[in-house]
LOKEGU-980775 format. One record per residue (C-alpha): residue in one letter; residue number from 1; x, y, z. Coordinates in nm, 2 decimals. Example, Ala and Ser with C-alpha at 12.3 -4.5 7.8 and 13.67 -1.06 7.14 Angstrom:
<site residuo="A" num="1" px="1.23" py="-0.45" pz="0.78"/>
<site residuo="S" num="2" px="1.37" py="-0.11" pz="0.71"/>
END
This chain:
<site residuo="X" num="1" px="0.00" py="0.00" pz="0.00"/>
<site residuo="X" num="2" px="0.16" py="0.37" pz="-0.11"/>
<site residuo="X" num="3" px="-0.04" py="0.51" pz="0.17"/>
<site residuo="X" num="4" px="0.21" py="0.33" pz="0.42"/>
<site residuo="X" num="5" px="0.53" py="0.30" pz="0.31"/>
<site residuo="X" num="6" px="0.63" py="0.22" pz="0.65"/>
<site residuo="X" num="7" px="0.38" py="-0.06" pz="0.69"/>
<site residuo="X" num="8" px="0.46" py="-0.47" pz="0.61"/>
<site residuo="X" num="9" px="0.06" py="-0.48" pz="0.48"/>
<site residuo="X" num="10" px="0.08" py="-0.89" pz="0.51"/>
<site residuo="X" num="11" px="0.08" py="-0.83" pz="0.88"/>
<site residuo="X" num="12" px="-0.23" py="-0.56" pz="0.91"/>
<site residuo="X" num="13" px="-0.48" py="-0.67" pz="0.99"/>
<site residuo="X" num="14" px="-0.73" py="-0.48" pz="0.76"/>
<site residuo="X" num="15" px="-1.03" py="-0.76" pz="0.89"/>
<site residuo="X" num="16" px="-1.10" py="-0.57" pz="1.24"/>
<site residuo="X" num="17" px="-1.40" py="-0.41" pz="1.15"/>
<site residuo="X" num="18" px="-1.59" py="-0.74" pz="0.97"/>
<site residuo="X" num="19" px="-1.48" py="-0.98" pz="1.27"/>
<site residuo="X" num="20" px="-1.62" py="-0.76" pz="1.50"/>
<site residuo="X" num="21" px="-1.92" py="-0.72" pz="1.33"/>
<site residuo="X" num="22" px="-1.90" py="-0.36" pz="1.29"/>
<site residuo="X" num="23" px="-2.24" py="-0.17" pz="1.18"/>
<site residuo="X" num="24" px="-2.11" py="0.15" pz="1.27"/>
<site residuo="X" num="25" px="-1.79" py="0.28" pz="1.22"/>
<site residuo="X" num="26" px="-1.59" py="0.44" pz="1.54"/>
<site residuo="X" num="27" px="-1.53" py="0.75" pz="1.58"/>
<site residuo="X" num="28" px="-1.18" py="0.89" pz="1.64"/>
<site residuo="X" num="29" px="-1.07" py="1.27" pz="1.76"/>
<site residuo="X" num="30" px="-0.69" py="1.30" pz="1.70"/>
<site residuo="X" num="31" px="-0.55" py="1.58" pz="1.94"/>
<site residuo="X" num="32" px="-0.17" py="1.69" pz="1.91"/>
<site residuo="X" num="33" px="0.03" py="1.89" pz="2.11"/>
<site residuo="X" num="34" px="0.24" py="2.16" pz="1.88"/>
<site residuo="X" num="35" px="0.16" py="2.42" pz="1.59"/>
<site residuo="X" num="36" px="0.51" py="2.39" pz="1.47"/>
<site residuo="X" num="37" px="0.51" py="2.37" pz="1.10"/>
<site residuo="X" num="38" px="0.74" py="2.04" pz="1.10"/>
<site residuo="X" num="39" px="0.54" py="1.90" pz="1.46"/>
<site residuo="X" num="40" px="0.67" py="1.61" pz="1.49"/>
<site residuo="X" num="41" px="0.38" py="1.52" pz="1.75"/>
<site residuo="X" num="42" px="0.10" py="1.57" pz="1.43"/>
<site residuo="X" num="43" px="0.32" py="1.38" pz="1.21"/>
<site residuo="X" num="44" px="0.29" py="1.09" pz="1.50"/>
<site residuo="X" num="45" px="-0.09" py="1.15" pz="1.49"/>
<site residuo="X" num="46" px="-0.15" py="1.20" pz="1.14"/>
<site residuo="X" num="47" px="0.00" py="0.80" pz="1.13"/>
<site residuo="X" num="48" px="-0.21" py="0.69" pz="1.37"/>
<site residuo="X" num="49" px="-0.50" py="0.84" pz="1.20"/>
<site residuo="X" num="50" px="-0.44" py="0.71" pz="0.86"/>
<site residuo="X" num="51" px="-0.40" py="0.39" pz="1.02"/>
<site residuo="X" num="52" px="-0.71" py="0.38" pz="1.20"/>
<site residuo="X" num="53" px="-0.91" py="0.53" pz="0.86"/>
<site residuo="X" num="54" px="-0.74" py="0.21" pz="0.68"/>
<site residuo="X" num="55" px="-0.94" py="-0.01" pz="0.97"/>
<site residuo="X" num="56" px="-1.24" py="0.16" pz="0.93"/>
<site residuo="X" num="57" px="-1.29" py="0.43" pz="1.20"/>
<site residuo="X" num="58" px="-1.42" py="0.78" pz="1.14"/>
<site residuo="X" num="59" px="-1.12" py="0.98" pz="1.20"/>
<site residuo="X" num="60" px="-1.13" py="1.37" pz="1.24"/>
<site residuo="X" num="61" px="-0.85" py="1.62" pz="1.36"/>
<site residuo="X" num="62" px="-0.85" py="1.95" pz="1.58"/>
<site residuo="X" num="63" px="-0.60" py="2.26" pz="1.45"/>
<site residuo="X" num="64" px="-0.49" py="2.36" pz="1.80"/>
<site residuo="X" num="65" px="-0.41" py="2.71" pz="1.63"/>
<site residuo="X" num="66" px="-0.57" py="3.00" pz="1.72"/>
<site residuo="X" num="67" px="-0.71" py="2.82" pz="2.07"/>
<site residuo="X" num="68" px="-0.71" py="3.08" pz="2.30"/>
<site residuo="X" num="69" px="-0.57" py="2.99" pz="2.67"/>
<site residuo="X" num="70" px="-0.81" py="2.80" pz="2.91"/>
<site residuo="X" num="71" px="-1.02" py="3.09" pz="3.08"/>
<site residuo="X" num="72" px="-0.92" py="3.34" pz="2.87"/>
<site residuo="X" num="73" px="-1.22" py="3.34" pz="2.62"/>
<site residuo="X" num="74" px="-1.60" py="3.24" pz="2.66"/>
<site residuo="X" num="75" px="-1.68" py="2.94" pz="2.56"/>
<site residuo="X" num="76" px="-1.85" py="3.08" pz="2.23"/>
<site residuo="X" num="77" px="-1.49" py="3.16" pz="2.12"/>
<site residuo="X" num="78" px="-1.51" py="2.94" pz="1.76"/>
<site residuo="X" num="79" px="-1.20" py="2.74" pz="1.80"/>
<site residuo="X" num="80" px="-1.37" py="2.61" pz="2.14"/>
<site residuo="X" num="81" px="-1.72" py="2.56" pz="2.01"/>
<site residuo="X" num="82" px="-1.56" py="2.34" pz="1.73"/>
<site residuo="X" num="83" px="-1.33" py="2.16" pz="2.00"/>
<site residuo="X" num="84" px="-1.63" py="2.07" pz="2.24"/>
<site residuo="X" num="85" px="-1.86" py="1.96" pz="1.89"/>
<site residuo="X" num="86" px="-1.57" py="1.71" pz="1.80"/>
<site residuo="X" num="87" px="-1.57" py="1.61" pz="2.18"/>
<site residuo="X" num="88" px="-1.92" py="1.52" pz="2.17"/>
<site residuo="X" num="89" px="-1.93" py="1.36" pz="1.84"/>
<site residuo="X" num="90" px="-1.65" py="1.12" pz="1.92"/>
<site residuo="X" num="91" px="-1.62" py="0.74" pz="2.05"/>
<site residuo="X" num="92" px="-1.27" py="0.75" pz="2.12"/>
<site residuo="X" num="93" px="-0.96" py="0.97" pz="2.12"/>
<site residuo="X" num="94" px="-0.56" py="1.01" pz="2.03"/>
<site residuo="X" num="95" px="-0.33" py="1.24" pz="2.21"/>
<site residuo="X" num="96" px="-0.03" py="1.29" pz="2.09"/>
<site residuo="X" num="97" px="0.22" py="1.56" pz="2.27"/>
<site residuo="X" num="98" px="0.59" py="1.59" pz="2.26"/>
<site residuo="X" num="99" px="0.77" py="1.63" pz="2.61"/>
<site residuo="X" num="100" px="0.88" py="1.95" pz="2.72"/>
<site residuo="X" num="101" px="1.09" py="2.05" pz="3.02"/>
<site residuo="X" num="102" px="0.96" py="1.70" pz="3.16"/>
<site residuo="X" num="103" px="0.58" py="1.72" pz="3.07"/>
<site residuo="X" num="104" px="0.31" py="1.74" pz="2.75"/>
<site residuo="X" num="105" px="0.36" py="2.10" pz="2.62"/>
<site residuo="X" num="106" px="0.14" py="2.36" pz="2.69"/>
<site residuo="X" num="107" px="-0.05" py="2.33" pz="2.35"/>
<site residuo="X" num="108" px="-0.15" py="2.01" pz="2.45"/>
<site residuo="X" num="109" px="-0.28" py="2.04" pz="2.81"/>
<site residuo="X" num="110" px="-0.50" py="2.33" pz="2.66"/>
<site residuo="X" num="111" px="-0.66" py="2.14" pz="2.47"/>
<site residuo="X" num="112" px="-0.76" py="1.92" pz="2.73"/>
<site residuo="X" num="113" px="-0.85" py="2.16" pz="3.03"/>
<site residuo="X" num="114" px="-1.08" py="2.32" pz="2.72"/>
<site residuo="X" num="115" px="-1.29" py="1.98" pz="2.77"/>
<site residuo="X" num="116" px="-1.53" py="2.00" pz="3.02"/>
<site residuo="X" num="117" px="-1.62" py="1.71" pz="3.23"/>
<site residuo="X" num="118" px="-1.96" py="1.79" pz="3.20"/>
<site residuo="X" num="119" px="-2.27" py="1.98" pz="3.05"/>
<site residuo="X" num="120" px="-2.58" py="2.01" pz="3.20"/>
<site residuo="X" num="121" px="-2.64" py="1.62" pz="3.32"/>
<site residuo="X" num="122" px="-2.41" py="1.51" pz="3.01"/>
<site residuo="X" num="123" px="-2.04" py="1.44" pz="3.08"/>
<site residuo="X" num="124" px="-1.85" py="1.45" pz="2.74"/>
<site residuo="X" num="125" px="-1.54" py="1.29" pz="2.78"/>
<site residuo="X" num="126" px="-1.69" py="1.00" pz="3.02"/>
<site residuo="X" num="127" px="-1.66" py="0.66" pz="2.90"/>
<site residuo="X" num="128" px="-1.49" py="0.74" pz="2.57"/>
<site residuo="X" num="129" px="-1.18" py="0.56" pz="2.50"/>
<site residuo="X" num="130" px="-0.83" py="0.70" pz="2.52"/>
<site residuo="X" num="131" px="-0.48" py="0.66" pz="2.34"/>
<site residuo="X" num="132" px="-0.17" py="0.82" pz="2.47"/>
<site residuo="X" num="133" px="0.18" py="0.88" pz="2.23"/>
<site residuo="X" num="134" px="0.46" py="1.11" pz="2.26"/>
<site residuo="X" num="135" px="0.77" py="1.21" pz="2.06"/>
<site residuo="X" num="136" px="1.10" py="1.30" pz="2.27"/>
<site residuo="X" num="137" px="1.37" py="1.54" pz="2.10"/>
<site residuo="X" num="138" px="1.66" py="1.32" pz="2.30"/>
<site residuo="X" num="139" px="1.64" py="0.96" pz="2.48"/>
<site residuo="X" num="140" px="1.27" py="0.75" pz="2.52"/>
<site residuo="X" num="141" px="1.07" py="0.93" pz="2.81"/>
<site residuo="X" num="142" px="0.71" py="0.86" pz="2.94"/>
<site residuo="X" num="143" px="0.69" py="1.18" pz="3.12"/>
<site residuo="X" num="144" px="0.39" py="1.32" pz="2.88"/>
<site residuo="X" num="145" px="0.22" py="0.98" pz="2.86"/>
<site residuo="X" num="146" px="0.24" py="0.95" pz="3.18"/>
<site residuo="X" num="147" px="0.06" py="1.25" pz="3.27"/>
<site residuo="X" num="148" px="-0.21" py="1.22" pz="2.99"/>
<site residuo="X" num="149" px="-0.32" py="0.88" pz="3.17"/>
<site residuo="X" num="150" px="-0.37" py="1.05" pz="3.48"/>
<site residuo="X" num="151" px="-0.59" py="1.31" pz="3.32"/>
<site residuo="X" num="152" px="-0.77" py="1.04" pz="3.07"/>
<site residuo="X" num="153" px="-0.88" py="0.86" pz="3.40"/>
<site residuo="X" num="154" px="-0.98" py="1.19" pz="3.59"/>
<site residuo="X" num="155" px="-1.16" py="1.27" pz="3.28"/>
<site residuo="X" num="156" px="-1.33" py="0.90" pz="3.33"/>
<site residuo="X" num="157" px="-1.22" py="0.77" pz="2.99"/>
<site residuo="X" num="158" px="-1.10" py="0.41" pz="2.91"/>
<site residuo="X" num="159" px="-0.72" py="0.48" pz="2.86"/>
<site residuo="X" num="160" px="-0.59" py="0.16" pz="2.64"/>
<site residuo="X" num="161" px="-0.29" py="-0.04" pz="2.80"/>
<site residuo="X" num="162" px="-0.06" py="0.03" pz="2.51"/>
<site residuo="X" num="163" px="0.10" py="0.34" pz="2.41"/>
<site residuo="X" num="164" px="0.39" py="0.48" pz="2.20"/>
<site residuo="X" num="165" px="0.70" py="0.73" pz="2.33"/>
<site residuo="X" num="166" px="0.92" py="0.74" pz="2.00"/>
<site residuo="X" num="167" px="1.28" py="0.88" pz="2.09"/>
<site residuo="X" num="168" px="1.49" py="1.17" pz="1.94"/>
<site residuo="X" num="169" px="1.16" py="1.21" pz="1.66"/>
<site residuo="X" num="170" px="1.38" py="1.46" pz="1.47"/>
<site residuo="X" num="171" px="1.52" py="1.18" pz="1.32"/>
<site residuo="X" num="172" px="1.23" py="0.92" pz="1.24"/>
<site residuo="X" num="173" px="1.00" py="1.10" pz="0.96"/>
<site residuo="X" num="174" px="1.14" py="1.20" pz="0.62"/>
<site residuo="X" num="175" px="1.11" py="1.53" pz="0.43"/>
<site residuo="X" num="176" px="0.76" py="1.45" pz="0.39"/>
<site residuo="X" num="177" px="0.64" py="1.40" pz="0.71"/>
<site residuo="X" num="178" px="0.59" py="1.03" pz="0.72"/>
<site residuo="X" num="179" px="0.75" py="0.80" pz="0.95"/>
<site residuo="X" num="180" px="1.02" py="0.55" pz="0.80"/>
<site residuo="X" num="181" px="1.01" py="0.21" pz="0.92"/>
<site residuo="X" num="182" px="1.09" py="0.13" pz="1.26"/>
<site residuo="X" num="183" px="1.02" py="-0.05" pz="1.64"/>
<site residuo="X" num="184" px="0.84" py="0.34" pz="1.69"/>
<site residuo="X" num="185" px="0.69" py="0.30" pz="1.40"/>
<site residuo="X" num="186" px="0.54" py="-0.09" pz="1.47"/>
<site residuo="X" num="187" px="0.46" py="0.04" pz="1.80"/>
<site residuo="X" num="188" px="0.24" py="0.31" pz="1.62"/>
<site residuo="X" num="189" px="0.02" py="0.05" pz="1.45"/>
<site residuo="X" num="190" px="-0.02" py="-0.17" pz="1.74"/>
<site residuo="X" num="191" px="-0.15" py="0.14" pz="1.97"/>
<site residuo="X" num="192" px="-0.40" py="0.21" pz="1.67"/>
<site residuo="X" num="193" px="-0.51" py="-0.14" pz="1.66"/>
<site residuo="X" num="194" px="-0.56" py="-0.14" pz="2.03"/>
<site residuo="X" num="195" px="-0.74" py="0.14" pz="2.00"/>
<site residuo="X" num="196" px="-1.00" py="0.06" pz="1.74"/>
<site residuo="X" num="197" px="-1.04" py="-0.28" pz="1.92"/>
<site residuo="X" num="198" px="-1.15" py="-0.14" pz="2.21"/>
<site residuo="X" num="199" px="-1.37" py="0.15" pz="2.09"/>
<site residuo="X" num="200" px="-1.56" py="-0.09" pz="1.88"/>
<site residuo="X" num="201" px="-1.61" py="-0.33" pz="2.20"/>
<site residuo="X" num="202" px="-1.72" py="-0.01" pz="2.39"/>
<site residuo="X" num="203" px="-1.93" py="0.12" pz="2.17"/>
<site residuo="X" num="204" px="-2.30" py="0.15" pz="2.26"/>
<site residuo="X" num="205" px="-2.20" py="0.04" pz="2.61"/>
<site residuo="X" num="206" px="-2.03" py="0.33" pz="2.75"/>
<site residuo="X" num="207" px="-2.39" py="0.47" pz="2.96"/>
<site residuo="X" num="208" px="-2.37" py="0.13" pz="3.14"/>
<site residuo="X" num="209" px="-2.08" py="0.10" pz="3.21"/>
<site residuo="X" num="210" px="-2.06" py="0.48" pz="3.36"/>
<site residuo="X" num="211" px="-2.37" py="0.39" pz="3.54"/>
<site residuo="X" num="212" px="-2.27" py="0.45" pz="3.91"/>
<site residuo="X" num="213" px="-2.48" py="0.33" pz="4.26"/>
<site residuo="X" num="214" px="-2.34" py="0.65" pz="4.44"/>
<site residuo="X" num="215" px="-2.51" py="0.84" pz="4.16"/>
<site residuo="X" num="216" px="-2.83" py="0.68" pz="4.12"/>
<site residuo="X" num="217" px="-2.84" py="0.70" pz="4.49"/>
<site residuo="X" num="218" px="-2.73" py="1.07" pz="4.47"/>
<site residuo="X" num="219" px="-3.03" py="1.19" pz="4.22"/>
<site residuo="X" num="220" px="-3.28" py="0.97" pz="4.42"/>
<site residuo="X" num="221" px="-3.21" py="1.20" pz="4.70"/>
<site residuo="X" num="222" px="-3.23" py="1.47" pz="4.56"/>
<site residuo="X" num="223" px="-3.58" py="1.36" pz="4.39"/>
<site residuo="X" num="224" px="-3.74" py="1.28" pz="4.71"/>
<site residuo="X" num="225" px="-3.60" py="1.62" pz="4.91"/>
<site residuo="X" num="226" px="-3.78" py="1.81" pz="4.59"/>
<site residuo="X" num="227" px="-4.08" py="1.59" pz="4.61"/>
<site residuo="X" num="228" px="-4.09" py="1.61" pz="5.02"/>
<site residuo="X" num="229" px="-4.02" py="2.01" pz="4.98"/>
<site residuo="X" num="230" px="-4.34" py="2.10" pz="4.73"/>
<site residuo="X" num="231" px="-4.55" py="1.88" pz="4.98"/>
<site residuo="X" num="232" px="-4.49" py="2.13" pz="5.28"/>
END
């Protein structure tokens, strides 16, 4: 396949989608973590994407450019409107930061604190499924992935085991953009298969399995303290 030049297609499995029974494609919100013109973190997440398109997932990216610091626009400002509409449309997401002084960069984490955990009574990240990836400038580090677990989970999202930290990234993508082969790159196309395994599994499940006692209890309360209040 041209599409993947980096990609031994006798080993992709391209069936996902039929052995699961698939009637409706996932759908997948690719997130990276730099507006550099040569971002090596988009050119991480622009594989992944193509990959997961080739399995059959919906796959849509968000520009980070032009979105304004957390807090310092309403939430009518366009770029966040179209951020929170591709939040809410999605089954799953990819994140995909580089690591800077230690953590994801800034681009990155402003993105996510632009996602609100909830609505009204809906909560748009919950039970949505999560991938993690990072490119380092020097030696493998799992500082940024690291972190974007601990906010996946505190967002209540299904953070897949797998993920990919590809070290001194400067040097694994050609003039192009596209990543040559490699272990990083293999590593790539097993966190996207992970990925659209899961989704698919989750799909149409997710409001059962974010179904919660101390909830349920919680809004039965507060039913019956309405319901014993207009009877006084």
């Amino acid at each position: 396949m041209e599409q993947f030049p980096a990609l031994n297609i006798e080993f992709f499995d391209q069936h996902i989608a039929e052995r699961l029974n698939l009637q409706v494609p996932p759908r997948i919100l690719i997130l990276y973590g730099s507006v550099r013109e040569r971002s090596y973190s988009r050119f991480a997440a622009e594989e992944a994407g193509r990959l997961l398109t080739a399995m059959g997932a919906e796959v849509e990216f968000f520009n980070p450019s032009g979105l304004p610091l957390p807090d310092d626009a309403p939430d009518t400002h366009p770029k966040v409107t179209e951020l929170h509409g591709l939040v809410r449309w999605c089954d799953g997401m990819v994140w995909s930061s580089p690591e800077r002084h230690g953590t994801m960069s800034a681009v990155m984490k402003a993105q996510i604190d632009w996602i609100p955990l909830s609505e009204g009574a809906v909560r748009p990240s919950q039970g949505k499924t999560l991938a993690v990836m990072q490119v380092c400038g020097g030696s493998q580090s799992f500082n940024a992935v690291n972190q974007m677990r601990i906010l996946g989970r505190w967002m209540r999202m299904f953070t897949i085991p797998n993920q990919s930290s590809i070290a001194k990234a400067w040097q694994e993508f050609d003039e192009n953009g596209r990543m040559k082969p490699s272990s990083w790159y293999d590593r790539i196309v097993d966190v996207a298969e992970e990925l659209f395994k899961i989704t698919v599994l989750l799909k149409g499940q997710t409001g059962y399995l974010a179904d919660r006692y101390s909830e349920r209890k919680e809004s039965y309360q507060e039913l019956s303290s309405r319901v014993n209040q207009d009877k006084i």
